[in-house]
Each structure stands twice: as C-alpha cells, then as structure tokens.
PyMOL Python script that loads the backbone (N, CA, C, O; Angstrom):
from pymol import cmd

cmd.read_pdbstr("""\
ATOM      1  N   UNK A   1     -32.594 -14.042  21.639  1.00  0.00           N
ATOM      2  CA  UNK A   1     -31.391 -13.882  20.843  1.00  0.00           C
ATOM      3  C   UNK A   1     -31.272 -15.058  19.873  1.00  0.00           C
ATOM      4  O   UNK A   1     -31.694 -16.130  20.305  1.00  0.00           O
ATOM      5  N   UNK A   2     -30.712 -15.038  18.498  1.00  0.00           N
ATOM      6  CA  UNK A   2     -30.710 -15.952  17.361  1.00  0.00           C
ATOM      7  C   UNK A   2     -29.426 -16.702  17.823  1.00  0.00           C
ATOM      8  O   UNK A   2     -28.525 -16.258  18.534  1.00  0.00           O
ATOM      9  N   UNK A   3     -29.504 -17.541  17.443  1.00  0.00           N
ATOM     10  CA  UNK A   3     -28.457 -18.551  17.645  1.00  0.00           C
ATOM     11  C   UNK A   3     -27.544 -18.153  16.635  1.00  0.00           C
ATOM     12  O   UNK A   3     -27.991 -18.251  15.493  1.00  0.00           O
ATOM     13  N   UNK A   4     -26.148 -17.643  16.772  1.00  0.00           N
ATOM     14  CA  UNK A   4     -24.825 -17.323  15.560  1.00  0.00           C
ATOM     15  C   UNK A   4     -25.118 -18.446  14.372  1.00  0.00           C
ATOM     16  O   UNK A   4     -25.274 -18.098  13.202  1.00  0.00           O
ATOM     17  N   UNK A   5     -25.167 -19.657  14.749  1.00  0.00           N
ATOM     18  CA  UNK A   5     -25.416 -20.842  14.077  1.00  0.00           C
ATOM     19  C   UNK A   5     -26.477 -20.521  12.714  1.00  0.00           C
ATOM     20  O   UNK A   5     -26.241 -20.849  11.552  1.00  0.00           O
ATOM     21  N   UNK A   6     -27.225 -20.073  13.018  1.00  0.00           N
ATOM     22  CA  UNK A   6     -28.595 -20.139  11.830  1.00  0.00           C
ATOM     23  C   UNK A   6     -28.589 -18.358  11.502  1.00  0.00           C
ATOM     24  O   UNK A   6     -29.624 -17.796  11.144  1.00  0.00           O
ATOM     25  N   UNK A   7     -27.356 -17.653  11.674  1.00  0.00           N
ATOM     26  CA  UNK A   7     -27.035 -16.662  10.544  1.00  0.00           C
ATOM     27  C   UNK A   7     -26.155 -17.224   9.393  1.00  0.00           C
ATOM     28  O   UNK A   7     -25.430 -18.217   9.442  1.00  0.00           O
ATOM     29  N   UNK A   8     -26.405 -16.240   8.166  1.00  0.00           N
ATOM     30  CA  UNK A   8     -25.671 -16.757   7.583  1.00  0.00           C
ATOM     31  C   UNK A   8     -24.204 -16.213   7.938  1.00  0.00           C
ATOM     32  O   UNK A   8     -23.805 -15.768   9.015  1.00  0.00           O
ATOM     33  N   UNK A   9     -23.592 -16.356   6.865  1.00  0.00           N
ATOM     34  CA  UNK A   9     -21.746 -15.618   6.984  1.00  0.00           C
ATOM     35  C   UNK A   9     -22.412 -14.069   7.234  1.00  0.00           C
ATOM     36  O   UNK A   9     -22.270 -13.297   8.183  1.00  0.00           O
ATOM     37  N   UNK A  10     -23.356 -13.922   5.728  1.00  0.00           N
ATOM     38  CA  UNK A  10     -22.879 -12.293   5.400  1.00  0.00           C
ATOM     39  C   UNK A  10     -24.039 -11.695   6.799  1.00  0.00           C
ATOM     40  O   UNK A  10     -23.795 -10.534   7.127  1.00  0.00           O
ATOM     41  N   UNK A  11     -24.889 -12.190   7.374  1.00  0.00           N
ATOM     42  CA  UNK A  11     -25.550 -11.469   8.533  1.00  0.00           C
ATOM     43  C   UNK A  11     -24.859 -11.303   9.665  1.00  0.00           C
ATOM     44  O   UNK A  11     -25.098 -10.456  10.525  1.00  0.00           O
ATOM     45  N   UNK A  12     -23.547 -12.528   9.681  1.00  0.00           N
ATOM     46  CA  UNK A  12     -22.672 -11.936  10.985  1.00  0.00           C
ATOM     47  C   UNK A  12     -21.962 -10.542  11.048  1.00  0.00           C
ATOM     48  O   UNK A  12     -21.776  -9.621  11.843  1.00  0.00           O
ATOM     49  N   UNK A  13     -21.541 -11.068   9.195  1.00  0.00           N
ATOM     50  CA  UNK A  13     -20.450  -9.840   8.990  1.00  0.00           C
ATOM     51  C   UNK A  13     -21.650  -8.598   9.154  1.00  0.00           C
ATOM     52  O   UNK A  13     -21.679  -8.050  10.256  1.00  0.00           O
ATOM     53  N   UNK A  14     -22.361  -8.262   8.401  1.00  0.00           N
ATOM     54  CA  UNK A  14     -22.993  -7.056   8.744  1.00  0.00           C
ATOM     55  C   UNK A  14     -23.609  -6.731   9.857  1.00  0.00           C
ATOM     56  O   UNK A  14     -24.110  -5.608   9.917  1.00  0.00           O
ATOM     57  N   UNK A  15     -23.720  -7.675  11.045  1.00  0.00           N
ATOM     58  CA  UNK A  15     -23.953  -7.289  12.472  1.00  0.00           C
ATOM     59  C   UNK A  15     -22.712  -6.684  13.441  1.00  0.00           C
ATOM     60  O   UNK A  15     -22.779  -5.881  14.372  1.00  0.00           O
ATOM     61  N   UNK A  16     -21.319  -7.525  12.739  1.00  0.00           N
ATOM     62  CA  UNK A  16     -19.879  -7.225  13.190  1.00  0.00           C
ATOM     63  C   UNK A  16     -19.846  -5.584  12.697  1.00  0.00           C
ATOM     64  O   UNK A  16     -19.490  -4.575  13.305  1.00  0.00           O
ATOM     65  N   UNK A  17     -20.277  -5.748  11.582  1.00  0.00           N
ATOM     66  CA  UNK A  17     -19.781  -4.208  11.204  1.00  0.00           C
ATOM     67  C   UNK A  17     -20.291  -3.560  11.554  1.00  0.00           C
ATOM     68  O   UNK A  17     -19.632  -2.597  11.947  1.00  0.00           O
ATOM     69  N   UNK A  18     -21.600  -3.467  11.713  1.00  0.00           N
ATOM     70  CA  UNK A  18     -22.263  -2.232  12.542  1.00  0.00           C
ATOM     71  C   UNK A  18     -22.051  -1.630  14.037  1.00  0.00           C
ATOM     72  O   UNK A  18     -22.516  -0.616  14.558  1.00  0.00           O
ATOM     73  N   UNK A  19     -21.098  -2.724  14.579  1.00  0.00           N
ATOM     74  CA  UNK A  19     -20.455  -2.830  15.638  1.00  0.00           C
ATOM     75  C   UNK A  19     -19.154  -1.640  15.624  1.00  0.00           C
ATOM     76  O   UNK A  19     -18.814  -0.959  16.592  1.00  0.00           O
ATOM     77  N   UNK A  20     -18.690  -1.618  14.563  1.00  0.00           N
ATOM     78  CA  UNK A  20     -17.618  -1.093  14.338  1.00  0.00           C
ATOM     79  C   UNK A  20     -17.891   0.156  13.433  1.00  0.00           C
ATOM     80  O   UNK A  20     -17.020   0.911  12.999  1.00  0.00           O
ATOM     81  N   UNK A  21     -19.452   0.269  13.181  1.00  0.00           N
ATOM     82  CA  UNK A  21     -19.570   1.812  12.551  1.00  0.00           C
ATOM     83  C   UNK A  21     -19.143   3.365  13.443  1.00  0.00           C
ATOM     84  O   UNK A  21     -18.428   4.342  13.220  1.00  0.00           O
ATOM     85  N   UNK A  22     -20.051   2.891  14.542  1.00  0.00           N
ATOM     86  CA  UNK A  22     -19.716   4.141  15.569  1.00  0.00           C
ATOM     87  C   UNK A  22     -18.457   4.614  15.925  1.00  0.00           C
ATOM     88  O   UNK A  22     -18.470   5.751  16.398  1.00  0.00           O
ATOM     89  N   UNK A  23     -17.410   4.088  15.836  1.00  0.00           N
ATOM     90  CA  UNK A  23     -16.162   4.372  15.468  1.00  0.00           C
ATOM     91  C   UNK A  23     -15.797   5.417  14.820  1.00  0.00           C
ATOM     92  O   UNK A  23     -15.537   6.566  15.176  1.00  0.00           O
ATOM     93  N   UNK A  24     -15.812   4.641  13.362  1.00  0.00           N
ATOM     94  CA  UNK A  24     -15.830   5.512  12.231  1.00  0.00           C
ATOM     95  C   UNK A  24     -16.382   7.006  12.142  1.00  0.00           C
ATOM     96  O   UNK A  24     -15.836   8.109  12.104  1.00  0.00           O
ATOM     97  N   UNK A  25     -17.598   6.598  12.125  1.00  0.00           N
ATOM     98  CA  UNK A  25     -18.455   7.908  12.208  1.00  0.00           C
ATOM     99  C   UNK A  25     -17.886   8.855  13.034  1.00  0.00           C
ATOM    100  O   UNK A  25     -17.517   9.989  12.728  1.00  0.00           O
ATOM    101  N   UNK A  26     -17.836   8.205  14.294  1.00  0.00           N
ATOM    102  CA  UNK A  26     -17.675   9.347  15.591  1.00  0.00           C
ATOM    103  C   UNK A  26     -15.986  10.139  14.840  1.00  0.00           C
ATOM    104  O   UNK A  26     -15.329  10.821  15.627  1.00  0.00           O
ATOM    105  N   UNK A  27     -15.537   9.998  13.627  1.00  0.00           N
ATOM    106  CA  UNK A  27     -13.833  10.641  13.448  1.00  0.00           C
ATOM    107  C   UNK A  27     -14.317  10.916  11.968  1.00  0.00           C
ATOM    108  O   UNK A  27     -13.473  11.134  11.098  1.00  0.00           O
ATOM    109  N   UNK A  28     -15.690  10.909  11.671  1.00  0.00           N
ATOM    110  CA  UNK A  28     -16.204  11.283  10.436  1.00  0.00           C
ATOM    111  C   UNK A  28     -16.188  10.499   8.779  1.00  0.00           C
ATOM    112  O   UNK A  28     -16.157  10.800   7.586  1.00  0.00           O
ATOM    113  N   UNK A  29     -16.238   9.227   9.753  1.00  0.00           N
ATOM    114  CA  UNK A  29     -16.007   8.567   8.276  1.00  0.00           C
ATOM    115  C   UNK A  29     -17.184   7.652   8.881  1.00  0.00           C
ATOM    116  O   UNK A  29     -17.905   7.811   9.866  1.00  0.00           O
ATOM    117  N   UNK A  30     -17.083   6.389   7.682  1.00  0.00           N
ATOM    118  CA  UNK A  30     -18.144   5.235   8.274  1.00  0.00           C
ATOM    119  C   UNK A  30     -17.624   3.975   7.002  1.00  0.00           C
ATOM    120  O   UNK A  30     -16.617   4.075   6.301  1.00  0.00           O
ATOM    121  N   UNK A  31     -18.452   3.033   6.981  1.00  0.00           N
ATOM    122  CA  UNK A  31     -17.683   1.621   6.323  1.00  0.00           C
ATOM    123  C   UNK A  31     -19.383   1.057   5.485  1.00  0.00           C
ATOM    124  O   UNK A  31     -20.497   1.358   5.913  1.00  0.00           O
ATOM    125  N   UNK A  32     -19.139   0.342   4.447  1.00  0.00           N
ATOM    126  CA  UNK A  32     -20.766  -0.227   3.755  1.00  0.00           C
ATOM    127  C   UNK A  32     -19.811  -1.274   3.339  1.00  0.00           C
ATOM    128  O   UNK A  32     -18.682  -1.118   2.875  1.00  0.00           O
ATOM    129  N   UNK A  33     -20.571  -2.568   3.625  1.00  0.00           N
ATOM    130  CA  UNK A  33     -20.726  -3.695   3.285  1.00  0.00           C
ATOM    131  C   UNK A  33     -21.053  -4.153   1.576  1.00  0.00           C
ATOM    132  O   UNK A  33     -22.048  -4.082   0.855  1.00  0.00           O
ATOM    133  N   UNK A  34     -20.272  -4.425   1.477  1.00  0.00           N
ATOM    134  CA  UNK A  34     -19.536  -4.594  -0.413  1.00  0.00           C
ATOM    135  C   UNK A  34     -20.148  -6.184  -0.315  1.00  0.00           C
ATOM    136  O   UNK A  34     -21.343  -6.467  -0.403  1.00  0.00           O
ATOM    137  N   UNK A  35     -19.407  -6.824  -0.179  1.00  0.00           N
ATOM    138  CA  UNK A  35     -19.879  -8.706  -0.667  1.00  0.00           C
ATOM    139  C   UNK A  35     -18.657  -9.378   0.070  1.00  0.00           C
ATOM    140  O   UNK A  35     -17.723  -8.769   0.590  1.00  0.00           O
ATOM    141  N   UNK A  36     -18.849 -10.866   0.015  1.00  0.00           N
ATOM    142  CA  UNK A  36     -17.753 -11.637   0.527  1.00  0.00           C
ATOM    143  C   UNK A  36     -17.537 -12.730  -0.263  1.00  0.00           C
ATOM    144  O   UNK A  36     -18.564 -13.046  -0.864  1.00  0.00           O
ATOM    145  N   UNK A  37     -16.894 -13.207  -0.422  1.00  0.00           N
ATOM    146  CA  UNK A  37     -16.497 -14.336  -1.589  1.00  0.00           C
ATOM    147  C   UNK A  37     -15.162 -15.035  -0.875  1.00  0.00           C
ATOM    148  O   UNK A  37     -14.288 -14.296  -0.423  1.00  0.00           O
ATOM    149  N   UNK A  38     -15.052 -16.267  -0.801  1.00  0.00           N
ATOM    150  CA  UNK A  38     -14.004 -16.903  -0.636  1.00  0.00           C
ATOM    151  C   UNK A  38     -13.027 -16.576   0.197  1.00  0.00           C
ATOM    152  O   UNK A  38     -11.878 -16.639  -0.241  1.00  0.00           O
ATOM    153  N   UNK A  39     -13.204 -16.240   1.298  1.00  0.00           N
ATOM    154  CA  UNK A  39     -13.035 -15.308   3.089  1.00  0.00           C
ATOM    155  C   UNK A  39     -12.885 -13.885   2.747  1.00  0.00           C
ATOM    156  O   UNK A  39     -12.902 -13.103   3.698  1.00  0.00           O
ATOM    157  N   UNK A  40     -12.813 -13.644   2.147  1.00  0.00           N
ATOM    158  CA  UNK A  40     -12.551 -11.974   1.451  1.00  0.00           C
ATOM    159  C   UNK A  40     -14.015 -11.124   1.802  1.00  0.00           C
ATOM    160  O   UNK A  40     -15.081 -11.275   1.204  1.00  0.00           O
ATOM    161  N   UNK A  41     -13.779 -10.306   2.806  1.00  0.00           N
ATOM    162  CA  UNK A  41     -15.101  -8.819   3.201  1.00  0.00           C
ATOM    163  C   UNK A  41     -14.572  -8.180   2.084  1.00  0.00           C
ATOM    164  O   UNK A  41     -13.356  -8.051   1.945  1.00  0.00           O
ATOM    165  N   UNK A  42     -15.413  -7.754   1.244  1.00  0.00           N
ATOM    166  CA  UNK A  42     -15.250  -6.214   0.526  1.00  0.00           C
ATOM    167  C   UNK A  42     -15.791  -5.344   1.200  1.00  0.00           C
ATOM    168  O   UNK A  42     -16.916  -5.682   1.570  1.00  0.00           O
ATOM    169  N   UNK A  43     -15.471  -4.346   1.528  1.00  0.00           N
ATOM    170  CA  UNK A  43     -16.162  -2.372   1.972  1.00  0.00           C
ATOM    171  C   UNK A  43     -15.539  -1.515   1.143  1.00  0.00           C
ATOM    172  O   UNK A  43     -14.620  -1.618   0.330  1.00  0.00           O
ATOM    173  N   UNK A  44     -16.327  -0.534   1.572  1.00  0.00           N
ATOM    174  CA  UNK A  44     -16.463   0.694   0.995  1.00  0.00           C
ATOM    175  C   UNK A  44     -16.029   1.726   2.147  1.00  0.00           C
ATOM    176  O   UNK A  44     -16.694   1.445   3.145  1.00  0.00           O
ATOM    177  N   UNK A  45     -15.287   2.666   2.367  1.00  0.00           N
ATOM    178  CA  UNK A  45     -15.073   3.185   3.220  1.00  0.00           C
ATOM    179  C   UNK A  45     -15.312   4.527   2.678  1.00  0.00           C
ATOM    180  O   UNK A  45     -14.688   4.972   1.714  1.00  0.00           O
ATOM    181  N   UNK A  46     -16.437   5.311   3.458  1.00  0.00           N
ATOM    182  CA  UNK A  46     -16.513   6.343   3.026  1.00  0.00           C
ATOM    183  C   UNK A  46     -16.735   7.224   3.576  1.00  0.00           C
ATOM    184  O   UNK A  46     -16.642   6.878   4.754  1.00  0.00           O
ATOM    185  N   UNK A  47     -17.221   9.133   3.499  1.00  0.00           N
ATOM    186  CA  UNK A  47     -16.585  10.168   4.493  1.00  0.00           C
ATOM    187  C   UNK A  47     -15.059  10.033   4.784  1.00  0.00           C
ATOM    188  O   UNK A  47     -14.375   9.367   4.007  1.00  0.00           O
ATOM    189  N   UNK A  48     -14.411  10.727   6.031  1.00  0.00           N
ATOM    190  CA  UNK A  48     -12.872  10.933   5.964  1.00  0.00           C
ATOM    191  C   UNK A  48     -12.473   9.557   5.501  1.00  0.00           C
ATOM    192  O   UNK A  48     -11.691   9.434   4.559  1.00  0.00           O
ATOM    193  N   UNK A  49     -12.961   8.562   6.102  1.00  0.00           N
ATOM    194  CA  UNK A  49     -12.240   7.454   6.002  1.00  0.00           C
ATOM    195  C   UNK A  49     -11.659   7.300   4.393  1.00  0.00           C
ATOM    196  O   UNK A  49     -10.467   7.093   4.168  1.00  0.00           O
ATOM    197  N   UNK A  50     -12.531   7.413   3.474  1.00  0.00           N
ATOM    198  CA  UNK A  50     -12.134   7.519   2.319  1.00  0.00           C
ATOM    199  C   UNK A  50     -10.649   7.456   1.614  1.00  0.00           C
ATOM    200  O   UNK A  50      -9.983   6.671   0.939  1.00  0.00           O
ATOM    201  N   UNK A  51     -10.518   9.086   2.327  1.00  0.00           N
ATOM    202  CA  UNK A  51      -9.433  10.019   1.942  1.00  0.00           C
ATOM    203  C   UNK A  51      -8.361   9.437   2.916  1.00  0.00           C
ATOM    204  O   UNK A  51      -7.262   9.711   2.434  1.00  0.00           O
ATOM    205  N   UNK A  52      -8.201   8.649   4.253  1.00  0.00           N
ATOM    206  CA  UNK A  52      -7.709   8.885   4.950  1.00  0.00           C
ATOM    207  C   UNK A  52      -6.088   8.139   4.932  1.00  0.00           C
ATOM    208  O   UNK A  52      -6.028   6.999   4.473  1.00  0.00           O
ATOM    209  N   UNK A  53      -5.083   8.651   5.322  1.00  0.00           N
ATOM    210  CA  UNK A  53      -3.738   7.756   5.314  1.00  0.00           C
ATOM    211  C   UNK A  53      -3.765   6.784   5.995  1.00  0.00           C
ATOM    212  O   UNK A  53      -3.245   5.854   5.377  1.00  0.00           O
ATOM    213  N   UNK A  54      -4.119   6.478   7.015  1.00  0.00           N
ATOM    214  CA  UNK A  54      -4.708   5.740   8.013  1.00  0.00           C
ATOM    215  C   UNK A  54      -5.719   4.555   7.725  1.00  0.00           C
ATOM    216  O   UNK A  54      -6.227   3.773   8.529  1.00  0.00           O
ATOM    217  N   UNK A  55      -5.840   4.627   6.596  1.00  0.00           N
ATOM    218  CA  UNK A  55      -7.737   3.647   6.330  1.00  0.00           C
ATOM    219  C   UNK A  55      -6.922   2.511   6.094  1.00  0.00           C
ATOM    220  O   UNK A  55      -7.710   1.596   6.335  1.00  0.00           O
ATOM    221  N   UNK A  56      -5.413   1.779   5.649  1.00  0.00           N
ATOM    222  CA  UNK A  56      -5.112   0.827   5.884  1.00  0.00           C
ATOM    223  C   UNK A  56      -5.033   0.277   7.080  1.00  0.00           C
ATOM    224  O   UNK A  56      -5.463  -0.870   7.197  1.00  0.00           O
ATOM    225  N   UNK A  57      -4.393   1.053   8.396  1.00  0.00           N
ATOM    226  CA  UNK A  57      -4.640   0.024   8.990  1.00  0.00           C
ATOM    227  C   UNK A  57      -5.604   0.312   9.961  1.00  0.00           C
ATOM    228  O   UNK A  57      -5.182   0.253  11.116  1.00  0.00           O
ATOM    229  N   UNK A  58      -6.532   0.545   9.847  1.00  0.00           N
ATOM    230  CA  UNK A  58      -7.701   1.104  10.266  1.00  0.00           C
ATOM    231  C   UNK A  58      -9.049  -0.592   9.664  1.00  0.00           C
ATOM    232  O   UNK A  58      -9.903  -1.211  10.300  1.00  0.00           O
ATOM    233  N   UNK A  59      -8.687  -0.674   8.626  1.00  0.00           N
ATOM    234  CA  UNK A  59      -8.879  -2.076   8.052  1.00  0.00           C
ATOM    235  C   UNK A  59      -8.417  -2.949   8.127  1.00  0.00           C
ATOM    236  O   UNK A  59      -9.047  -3.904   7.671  1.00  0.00           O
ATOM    237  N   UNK A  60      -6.922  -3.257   8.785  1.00  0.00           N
ATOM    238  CA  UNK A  60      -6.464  -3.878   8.835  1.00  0.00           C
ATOM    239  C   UNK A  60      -6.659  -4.382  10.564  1.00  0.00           C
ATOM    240  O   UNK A  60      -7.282  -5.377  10.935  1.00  0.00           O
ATOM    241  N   UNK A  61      -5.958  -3.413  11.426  1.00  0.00           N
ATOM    242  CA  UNK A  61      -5.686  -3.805  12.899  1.00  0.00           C
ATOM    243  C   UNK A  61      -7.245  -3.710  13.669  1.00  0.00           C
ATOM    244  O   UNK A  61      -7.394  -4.197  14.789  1.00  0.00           O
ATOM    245  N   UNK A  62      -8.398  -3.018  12.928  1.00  0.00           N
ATOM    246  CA  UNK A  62      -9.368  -2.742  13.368  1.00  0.00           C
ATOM    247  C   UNK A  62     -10.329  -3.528  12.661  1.00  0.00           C
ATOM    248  O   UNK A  62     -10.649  -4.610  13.153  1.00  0.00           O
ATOM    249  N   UNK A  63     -10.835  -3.157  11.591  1.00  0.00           N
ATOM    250  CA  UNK A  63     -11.918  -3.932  11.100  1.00  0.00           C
ATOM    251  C   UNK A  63     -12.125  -5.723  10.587  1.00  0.00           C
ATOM    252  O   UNK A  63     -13.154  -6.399  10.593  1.00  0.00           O
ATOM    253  N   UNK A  64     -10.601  -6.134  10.139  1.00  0.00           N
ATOM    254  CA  UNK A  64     -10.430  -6.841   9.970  1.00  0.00           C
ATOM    255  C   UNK A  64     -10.069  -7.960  11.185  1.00  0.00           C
ATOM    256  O   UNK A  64     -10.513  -9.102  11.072  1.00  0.00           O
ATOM    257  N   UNK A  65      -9.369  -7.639  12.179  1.00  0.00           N
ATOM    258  CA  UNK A  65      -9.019  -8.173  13.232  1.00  0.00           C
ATOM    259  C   UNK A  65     -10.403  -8.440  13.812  1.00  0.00           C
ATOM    260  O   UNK A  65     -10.944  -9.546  13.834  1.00  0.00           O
ATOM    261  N   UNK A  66     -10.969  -7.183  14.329  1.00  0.00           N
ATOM    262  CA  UNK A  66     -12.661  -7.928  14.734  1.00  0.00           C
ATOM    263  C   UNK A  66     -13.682  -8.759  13.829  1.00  0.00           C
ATOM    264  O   UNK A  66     -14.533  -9.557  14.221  1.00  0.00           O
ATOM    265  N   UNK A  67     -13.385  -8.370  12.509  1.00  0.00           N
ATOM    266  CA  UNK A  67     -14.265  -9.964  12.483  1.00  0.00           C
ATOM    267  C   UNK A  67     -13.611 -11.216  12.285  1.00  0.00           C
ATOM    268  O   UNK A  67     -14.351 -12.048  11.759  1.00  0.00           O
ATOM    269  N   UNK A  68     -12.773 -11.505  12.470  1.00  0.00           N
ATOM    270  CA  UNK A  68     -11.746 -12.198  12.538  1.00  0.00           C
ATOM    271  C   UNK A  68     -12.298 -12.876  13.390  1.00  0.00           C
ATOM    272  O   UNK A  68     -13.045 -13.808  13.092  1.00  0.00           O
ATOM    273  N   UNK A  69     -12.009 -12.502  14.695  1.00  0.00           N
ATOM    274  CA  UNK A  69     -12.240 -12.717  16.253  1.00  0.00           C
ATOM    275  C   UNK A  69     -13.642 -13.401  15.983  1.00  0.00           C
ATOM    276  O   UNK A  69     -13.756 -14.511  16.504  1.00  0.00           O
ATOM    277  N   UNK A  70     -14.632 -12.979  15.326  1.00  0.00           N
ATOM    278  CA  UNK A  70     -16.245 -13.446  15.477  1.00  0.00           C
ATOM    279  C   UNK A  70     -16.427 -14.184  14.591  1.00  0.00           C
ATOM    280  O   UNK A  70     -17.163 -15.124  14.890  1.00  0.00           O
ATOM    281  N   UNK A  71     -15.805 -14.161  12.882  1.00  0.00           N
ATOM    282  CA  UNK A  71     -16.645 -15.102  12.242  1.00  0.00           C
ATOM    283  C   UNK A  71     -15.290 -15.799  12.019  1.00  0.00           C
ATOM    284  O   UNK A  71     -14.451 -15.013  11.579  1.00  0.00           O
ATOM    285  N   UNK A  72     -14.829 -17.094  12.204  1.00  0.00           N
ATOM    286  CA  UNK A  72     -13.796 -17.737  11.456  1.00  0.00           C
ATOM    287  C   UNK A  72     -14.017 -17.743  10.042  1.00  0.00           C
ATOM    288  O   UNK A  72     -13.142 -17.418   9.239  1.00  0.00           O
ATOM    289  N   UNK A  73     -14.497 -17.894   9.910  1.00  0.00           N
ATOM    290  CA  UNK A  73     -14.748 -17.455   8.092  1.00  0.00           C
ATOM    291  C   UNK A  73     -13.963 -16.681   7.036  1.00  0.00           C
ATOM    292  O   UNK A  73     -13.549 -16.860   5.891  1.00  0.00           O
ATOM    293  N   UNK A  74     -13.957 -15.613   8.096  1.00  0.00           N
ATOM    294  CA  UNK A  74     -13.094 -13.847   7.296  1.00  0.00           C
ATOM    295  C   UNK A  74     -11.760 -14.188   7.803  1.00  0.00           C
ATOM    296  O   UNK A  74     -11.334 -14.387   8.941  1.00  0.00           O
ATOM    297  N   UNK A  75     -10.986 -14.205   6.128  1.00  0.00           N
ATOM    298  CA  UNK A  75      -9.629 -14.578   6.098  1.00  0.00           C
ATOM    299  C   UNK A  75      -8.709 -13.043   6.163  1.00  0.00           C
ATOM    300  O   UNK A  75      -7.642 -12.690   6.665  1.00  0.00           O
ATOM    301  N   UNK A  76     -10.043 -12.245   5.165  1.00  0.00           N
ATOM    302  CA  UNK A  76      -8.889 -10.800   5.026  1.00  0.00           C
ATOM    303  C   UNK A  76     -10.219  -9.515   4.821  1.00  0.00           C
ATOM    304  O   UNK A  76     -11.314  -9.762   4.316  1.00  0.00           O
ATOM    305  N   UNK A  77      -9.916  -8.564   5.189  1.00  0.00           N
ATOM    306  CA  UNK A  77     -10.596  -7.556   4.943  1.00  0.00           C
ATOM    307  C   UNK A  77     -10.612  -6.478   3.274  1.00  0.00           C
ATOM    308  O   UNK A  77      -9.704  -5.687   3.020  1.00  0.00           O
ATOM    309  N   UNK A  78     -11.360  -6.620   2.701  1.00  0.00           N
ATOM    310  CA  UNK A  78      -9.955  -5.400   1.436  1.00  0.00           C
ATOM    311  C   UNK A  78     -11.595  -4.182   1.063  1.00  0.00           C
ATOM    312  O   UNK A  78     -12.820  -4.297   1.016  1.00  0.00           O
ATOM    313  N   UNK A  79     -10.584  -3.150   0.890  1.00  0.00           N
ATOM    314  CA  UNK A  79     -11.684  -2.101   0.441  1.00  0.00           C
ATOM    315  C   UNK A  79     -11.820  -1.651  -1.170  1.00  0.00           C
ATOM    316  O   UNK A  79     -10.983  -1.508  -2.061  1.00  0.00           O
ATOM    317  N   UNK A  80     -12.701  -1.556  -1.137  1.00  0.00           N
ATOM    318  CA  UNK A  80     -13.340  -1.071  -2.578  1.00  0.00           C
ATOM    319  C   UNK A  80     -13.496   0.176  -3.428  1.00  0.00           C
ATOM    320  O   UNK A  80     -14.303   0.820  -2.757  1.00  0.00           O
ATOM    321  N   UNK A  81     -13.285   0.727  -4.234  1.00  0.00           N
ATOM    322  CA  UNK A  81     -13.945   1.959  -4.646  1.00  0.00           C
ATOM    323  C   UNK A  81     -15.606   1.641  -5.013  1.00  0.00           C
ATOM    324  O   UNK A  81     -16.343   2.555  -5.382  1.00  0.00           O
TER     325      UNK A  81
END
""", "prot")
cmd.dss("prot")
cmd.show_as("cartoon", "prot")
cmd.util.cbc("prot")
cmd.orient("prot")
C-alpha cells in the first residue's frame, strides 16, 4: 500500500471519489473529476445525477463531507457543467 503522504492532492481526491462512484451509479447517475484549485473539487455529475433535485446535497452531505474527512485539503465541493 502507498503511503497517503507521496500522493498527490488530486490522486487522493480521485481515489476518494471512486469510492463514492458506486453509489451514484447504483441510483443511475455517477460523478468525473473536473480539477481542484485552491481547496475547491470541481465535478461533473452526470446520468440522473445531472438532472437531479437532490444533486445539491448529494454534493454537499455526501461527496463533499467524505473528502473532507480524507484529504484536509478540500475546503468545498462545487459542480460543473
């Protein structure tokens, strides 16, 4: 196993997120990794998630909260077109 230490930011975040794809998917949506800049994740949320009323806090209490928890880094989650 790699030491967290000698990933960078964006390899945590995209290991966090893949964590949190099967989720998505499994309710027909799924999430892609946009960029990060200055604690800010960008995604893309796409399938239902897209469309969904829900995709705030779905990003918010869910996606954002877990990487939260893993990378101190990620200040806020925000989605993209």
């Amino acid at each position: 196993m790699v030491n967290l230490m000698t990933k960078t930011i964006e390899e945590q975040i995209k290991e966090a997120l893949e964590q949190v794809r099967p989720q998505l998917q499994a309710d027909g949506g799924d999430i892609e990794y946009v960029g990060f800049d200055k604690g800010i994740v960008k995604v893309k949320l796409k399938g239902a998630c897209s469309g969904c009323p829900m995709s705030t806090m779905t990003l918010q209490w869910g996606v954002e909260n877990f990487l939260k928890k893993r990378i101190p880094e990620v200040a806020k989650v925000e989605a993209v077109q």
